[in-house]
N, C-alpha and C positions, 0 to 999 in steps of 0.2 A: 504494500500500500504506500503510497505517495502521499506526502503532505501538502507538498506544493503545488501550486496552480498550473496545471498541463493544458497547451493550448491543442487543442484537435482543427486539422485542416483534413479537407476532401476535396479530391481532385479530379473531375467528373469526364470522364475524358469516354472517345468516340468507342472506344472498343474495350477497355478495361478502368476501372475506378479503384485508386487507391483512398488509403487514410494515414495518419500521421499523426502520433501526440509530439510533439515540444516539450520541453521544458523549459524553465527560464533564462537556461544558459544557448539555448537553440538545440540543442541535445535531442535525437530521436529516441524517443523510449518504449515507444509502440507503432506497430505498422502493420498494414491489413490491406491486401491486392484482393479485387473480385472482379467478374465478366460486368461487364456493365450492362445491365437488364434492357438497354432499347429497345427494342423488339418489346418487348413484355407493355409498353406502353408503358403513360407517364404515374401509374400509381406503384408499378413496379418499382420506377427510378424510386422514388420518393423511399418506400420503403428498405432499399436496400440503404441507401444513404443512411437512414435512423437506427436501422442495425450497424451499422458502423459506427456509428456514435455511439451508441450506447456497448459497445463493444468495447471502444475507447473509454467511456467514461467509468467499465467496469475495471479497467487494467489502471485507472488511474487513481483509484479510489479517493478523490480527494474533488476539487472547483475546476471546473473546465471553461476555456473558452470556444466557442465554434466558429469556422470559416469555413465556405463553398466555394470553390473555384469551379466555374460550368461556363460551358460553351456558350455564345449571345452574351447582350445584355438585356438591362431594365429598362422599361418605360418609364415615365414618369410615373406613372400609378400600379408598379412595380409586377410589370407580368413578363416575361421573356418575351426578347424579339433578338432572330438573326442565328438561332442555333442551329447548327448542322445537326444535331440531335434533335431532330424535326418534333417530336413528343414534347416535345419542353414549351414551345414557341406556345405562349400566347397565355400561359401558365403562371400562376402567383407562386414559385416556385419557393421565396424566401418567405413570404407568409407562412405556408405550409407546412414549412420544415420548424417556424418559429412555433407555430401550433403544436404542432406532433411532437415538438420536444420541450418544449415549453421553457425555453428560453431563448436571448436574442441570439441570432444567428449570422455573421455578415458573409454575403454573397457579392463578387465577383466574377469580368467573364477571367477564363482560367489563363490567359495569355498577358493580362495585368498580372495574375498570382504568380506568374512565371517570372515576368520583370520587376516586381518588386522584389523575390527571394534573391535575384543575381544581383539587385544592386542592393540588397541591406549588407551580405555574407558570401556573395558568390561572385562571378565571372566578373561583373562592372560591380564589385564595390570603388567606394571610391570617385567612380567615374559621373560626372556633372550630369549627360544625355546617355541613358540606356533605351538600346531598341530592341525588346526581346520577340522572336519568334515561333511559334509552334509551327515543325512541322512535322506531320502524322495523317492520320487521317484525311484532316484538313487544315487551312493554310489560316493561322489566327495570329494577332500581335498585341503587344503592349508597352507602353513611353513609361520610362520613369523617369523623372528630372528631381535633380538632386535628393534623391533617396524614396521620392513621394510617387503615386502612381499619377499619370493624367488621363483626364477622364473625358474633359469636353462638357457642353450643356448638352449636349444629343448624345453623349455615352458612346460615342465612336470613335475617339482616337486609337489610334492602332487597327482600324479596322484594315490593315494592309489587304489580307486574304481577298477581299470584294474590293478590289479595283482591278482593271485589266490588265494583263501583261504589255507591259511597254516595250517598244520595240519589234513589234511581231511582223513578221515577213507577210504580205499581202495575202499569202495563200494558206499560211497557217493556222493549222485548227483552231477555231473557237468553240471547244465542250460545253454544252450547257450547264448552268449551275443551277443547284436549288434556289440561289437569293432570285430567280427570275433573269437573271442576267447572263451572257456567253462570255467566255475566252478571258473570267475573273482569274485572277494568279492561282486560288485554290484550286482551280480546277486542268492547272498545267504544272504547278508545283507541287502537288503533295504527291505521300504517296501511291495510293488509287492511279494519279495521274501517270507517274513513273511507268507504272504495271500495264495502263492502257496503252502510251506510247508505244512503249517493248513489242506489247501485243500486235498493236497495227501497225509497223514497219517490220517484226522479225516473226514475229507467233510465236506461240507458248505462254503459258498461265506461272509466272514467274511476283513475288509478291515485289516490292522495291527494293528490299533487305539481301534478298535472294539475288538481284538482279546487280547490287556493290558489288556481293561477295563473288558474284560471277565475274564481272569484271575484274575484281583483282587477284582470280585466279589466272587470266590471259583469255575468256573468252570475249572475242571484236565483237559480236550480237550485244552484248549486254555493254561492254563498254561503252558503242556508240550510244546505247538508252541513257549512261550514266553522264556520258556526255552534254549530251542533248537538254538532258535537265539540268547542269548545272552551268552552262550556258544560259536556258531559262531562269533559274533562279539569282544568276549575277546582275538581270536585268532590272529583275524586279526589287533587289535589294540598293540597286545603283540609284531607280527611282527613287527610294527613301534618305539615299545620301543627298540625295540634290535638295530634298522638302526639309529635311532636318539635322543634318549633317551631324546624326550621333556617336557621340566618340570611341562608344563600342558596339556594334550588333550581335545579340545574343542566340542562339540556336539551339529549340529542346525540340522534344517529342521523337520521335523513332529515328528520323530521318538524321537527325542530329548527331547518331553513330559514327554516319558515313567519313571514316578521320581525309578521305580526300577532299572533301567539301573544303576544308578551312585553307587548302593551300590552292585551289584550282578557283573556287569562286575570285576571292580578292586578285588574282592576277588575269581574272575577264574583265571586275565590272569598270575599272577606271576606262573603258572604252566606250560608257555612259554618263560617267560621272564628269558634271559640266566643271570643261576649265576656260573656256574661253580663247580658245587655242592653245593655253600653257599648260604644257604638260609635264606633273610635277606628283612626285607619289598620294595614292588617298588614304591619309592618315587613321581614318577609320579600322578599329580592329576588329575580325570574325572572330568568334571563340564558342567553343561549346559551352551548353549550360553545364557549373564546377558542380552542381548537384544531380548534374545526369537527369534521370529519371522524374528524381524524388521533387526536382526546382519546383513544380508546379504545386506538388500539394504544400512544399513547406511554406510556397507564399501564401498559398489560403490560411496555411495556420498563424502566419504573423497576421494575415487582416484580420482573423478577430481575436487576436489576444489583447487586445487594450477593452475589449467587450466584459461589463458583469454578466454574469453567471448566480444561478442559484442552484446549478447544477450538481 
């Protein structure tokens, strides 16, 4: 039993949902991985989240705080909009969870929880403009400036995923997305996208993980996939240096693995990144997220640990 106050964050992600106690030193002292119930629709979600907590809050036997990291954000009258966890959308999602467990809870989309853990503790501490990224699933972001998350009055900054690939050759595919729009960077940069690529230029049901590790075994099929997306992906990060010129960009979620990304991307994108004809290196640094995996739920559990509890 624990006397001290253990912060629990959950980190709601497209295909698998972790949990996370804290302690006060940042200390993980409990953690819990499950399939994320999608499919099962949004009462599923709901309940697996509160078994996770209360899972946590049995291992922690003591005051807890609670944070949600999930996909979208909030409305102003606080319902999800913009999840690629389609179930979620339209949903009083923090209410719910405030209900069912009957204390405050603060919710977050997960790509803020990702850029605030990198810059309290992780990759950009320290650093002024953090631009952190998920990619996985699908393609999500989040600004932290100097240690704080930013959020905007409309709840969309970092909304990078749902803008179009810039640069895209005339004839190059624009995949439809969920948000109603075509040829959004989620839907050329993640990984699904990876896999689809692969597929309609070489064939074969290769996931994107499968398709590095192909690559950096010597097969050309897959390396040209590997290629081709990180070429994509230098663009759309080059975009972001131009609008915000972050001193470090952060990179989680599965894709984040790929250790060739951090030395092949930065030596494409300065062929975007505006200088006005002087060409002069882009000070901007790639890094992986220093907490891998975990970045995302441990920033859910710093947003609500400043939260009472009567937990």
């Amino acid at each position: 039993m624990n006397a001290g106050r253990w912060s629990i964050g959950i980190d709601l992600g497209g295909t698998k949902t972790e949990a996370v106690a804290l302690d006060a030193a940042g200390q993980a002292c409990w953690r819990q991985r499950i399939a994320t119930p999608s499919a099962h629709g949004y009462d599923a979600m709901l309940d697996a989240i509160c078994r996770l907590v209360d899972a946590g809050r049995s291992a922690s036997g003591g005051r807890t705080t609670v944070g949600v990291g999930a996909p979208g954000s909030l409305t102003a009258d606080g319902l999800v909009k913009n999840a690629n966890t389609t179930c979620l959308n339209g949903r009083p999602l923090q209410q719910d969870l405030q209900r069912r467990l009957g204390q405050p809870v603060a919710l977050a989309n997960d790509a803020n929880c990702l850029a605030l853990s990198e810059a309290t503790d992780g990759a950009g501490q320290g650093a002024p403009v953090v631009f952190a990224a998920i990619l996985g699933t699908g393609c999500g972001a989040g600004i932290a400036v100097d240690g704080r998350v930013l959020t905007g009055p409309n709840r969309l900054a970092g909304e990078w995923g749902h803008n179009p690939l810039p640069w895209a050759d005339a004839d190059a595919p624009r995949p439809a997305c969920y948000c109603g729009q075509s040829g959004c960077v989620e839907t050329l940069c993640s990984g699904p996208a990876i896999a689809a690529d692969h597929q309609r230029r070489h064939g074969g049901a290769l996931t994107a993980l499968q398709i590095a590790e192909q690559a950096a075994a010597g097969d050309a099929a897959c390396a040209d996939s590997l290629a081709r997306w990180q070429h994509r992906l230098a663009r759309a990060l080059a975009s972001v240096i131009n609008l915000l010129d972050p001193d470090v960009i952060v990179l989680g979620g599965g894709l984040s693995r790929i250790a060739a990304t951090y030395t092949a991307v930065p030596a494409l994108w300065g062929q975007w990144v505006f200088a006005g004809g002087q060409r002069e290196p882009v000070r901007t640094r790639l890094l992986p997220a220093a907490h891998g995996d975990a970045s995302g739920v441990r920033g859910a559990a710093w947003l609500g640990r400043d939260l009472e509890t009567t937990a």
